[in-house]
C-alpha positions as a Markdown table, in Angstrom:
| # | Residue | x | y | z |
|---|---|---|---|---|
| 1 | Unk | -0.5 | 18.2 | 14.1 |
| 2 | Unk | 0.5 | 16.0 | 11.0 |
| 3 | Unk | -2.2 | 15.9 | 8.3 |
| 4 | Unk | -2.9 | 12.3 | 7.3 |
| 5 | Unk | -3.2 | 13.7 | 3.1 |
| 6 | Unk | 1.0 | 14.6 | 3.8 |
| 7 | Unk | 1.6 | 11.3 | 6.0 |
| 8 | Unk | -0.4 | 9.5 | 2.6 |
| 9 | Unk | 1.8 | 11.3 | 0.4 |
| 10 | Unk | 4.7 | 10.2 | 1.9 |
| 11 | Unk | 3.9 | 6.8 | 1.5 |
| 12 | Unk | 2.9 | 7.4 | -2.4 |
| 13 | Unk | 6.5 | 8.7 | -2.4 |
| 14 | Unk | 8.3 | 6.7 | -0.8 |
| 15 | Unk | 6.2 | 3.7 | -2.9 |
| 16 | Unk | 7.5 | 4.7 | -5.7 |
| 17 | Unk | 11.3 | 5.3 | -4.6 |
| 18 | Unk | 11.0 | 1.3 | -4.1 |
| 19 | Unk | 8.8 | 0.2 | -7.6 |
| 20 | Unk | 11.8 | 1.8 | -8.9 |
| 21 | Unk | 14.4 | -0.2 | -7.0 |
| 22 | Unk | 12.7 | -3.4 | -8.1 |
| 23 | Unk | 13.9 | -2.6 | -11.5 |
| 24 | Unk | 17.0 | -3.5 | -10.3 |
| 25 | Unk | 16.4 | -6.4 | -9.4 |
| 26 | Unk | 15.7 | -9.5 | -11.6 |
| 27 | Unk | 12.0 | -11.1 | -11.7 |
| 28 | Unk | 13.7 | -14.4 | -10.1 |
| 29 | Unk | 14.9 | -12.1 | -7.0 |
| 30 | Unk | 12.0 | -10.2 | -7.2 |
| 31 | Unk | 9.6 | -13.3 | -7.2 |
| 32 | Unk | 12.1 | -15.3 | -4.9 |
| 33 | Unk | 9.8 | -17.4 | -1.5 |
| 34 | Unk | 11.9 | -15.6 | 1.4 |
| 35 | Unk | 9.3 | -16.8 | 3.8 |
| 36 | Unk | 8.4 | -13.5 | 4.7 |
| 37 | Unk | 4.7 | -12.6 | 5.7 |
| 38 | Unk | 3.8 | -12.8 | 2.2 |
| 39 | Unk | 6.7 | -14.7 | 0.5 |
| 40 | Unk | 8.4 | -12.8 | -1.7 |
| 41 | Unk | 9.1 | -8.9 | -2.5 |
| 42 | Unk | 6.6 | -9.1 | -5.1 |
| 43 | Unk | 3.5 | -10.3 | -3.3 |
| 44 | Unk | 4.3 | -8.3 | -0.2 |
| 45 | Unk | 4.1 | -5.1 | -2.5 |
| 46 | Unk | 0.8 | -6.3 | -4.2 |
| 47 | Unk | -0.4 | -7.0 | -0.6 |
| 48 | Unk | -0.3 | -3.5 | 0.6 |
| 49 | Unk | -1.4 | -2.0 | -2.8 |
| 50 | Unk | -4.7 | -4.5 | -2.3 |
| 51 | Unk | -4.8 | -3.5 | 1.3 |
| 52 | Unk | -5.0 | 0.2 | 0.6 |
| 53 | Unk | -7.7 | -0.4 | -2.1 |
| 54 | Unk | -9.6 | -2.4 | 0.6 |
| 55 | Unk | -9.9 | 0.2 | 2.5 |
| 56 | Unk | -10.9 | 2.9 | 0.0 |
| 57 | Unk | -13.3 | 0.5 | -1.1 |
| 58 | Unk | -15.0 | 0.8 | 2.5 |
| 59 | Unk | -14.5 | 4.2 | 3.1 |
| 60 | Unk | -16.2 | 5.0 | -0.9 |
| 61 | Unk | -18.5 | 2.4 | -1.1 |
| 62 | Unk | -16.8 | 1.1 | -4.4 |
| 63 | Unk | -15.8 | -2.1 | -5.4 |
| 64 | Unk | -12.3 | -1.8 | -7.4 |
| 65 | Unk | -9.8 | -4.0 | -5.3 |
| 66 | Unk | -8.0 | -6.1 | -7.5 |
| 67 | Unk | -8.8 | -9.7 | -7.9 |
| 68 | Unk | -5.8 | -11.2 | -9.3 |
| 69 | Unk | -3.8 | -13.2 | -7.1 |
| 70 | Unk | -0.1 | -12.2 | -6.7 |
| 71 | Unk | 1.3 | -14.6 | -9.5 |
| 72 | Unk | -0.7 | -13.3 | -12.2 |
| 73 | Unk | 1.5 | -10.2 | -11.9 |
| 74 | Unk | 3.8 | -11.5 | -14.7 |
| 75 | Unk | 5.4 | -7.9 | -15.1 |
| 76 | Unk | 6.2 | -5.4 | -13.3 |
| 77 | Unk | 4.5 | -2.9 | -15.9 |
| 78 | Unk | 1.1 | -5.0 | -14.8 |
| 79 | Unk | 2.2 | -4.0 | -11.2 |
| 80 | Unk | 3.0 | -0.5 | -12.1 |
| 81 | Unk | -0.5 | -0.2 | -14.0 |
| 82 | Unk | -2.3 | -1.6 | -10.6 |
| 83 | Unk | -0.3 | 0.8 | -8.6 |
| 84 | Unk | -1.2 | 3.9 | -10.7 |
| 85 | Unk | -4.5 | 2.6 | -10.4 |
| 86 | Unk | -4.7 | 2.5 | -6.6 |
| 87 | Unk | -2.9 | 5.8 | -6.6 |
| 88 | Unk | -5.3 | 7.4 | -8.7 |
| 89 | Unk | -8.2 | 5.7 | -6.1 |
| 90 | Unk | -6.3 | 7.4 | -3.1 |
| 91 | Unk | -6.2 | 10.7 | -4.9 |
| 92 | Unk | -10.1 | 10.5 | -6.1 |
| 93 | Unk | -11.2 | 9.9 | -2.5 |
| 94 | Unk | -8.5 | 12.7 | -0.9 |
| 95 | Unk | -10.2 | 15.1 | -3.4 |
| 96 | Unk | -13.4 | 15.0 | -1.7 |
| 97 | Unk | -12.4 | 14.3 | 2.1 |
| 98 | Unk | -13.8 | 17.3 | 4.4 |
| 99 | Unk | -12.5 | 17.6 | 7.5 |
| 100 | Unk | -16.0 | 16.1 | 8.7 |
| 101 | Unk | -15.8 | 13.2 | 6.7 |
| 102 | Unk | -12.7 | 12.2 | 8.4 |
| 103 | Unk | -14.8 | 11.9 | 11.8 |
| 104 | Unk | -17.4 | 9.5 | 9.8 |
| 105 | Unk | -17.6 | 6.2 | 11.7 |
| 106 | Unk | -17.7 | 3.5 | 9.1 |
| 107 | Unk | -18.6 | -0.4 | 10.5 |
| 108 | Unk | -16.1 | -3.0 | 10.7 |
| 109 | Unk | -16.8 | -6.3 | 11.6 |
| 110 | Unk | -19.8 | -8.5 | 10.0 |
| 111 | Unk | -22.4 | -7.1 | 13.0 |
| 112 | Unk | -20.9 | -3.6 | 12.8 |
| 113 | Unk | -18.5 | -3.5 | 14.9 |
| 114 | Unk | -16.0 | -2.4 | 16.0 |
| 115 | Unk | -16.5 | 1.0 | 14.6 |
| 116 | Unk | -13.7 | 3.3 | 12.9 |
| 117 | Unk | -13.1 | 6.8 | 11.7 |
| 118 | Unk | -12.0 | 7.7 | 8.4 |
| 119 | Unk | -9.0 | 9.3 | 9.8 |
| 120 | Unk | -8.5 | 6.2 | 12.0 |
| 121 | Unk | -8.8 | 4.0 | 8.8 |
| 122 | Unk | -6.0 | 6.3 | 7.1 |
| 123 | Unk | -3.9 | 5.8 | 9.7 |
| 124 | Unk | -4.0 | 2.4 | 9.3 |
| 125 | Unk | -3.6 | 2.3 | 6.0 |
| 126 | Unk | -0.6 | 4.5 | 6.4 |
| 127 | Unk | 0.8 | 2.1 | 9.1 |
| 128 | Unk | 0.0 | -0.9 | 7.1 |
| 129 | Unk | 2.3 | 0.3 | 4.5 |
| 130 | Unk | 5.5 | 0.9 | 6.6 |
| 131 | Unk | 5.2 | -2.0 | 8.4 |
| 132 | Unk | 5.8 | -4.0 | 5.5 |
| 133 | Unk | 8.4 | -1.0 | 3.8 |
| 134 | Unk | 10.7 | -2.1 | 7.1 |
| 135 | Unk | 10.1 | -5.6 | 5.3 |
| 136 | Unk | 11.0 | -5.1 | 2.0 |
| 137 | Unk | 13.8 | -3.2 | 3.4 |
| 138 | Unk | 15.3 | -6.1 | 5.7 |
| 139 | Unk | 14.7 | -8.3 | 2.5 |
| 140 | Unk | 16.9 | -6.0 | 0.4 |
| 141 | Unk | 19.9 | -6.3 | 3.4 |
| 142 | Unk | 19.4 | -10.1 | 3.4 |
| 143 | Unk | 20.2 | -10.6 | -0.3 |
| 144 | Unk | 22.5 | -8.2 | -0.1 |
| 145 | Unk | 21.6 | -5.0 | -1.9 |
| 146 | Unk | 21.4 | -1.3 | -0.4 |
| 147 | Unk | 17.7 | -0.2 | 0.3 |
| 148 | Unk | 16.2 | 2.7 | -1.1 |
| 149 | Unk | 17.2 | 6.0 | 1.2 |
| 150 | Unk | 13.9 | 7.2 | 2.8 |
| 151 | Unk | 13.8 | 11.2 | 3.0 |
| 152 | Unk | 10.8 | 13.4 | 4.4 |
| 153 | Unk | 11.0 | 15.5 | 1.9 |
């Protein structure tokens, strides 16, 4: 059985194999409306760093999502900073998950339900990032540069 920490990890990795790839791109491209679920490469990136802060909020009780909206990023050192920032949230809450806390039921909706598991939750949050890595990556094909390579390793 996988262990969501490695699946996680993965996605840190693999995160930062395509911050890195956005340095090759200029902040026109980068910024560029492609009418993709969140417009442009930038904003879809923001949108699953904010998602995964979302969610650790929930899961810690802690309010430190970001309230900027995606075009006050006017760098991508501002985006880096945010990133290292949700990283570091990620790693504070894997620190103290036991293998009971991932069976905690935390309330969704606005009457409490539906109901999830922290492991469910990291799942999602997992998923929630590739769905929109197969994004960025059909982006890259469309204006014609090579995706980053994706390894499990």
């Amino acid at each position: 059985m996988v262990d969501i920490r490695d699946l996680l990890a993965y996605n840190e990795a693999e995160r930062r194999v395509f911050f890195k790839a956005f340095t090759r791109l200029s902040w026109r491209e980068f910024t560029k409306n492609r009418e993709a679920s969140f417009h442009s490469i930038r904003n879809i990136f923001i949108h699953t760093l904010n998602v995964t802060n979302s969610w650790l909020d929930l899961l810690q009780n802690k309010k430190q999502r970001s309230k900027k909206k995606f075009g006050e990023y006017k760098t991508l050192q501002e985006i880096e900073t945010y990133m290292q920032r949700v990283e570091k949230h990620m790693h504070d809450y894997l620190e103290t998950l036991s293998p009971e806390n991932l069976k905690k039921k935390y309330k969704l909706g606005p009457n409490g339900k539906p109901e999830a598991t922290a492991e469910e939750i990291l799942v999602h949050v997992f998923e929630e990032e590739v769905h929109h890595r197969g994004e960025l990556i059909a982006l890259f094909w469309q204006i014609g540069i090579e995706p980053p390579v994706m390894c499990y390793a």
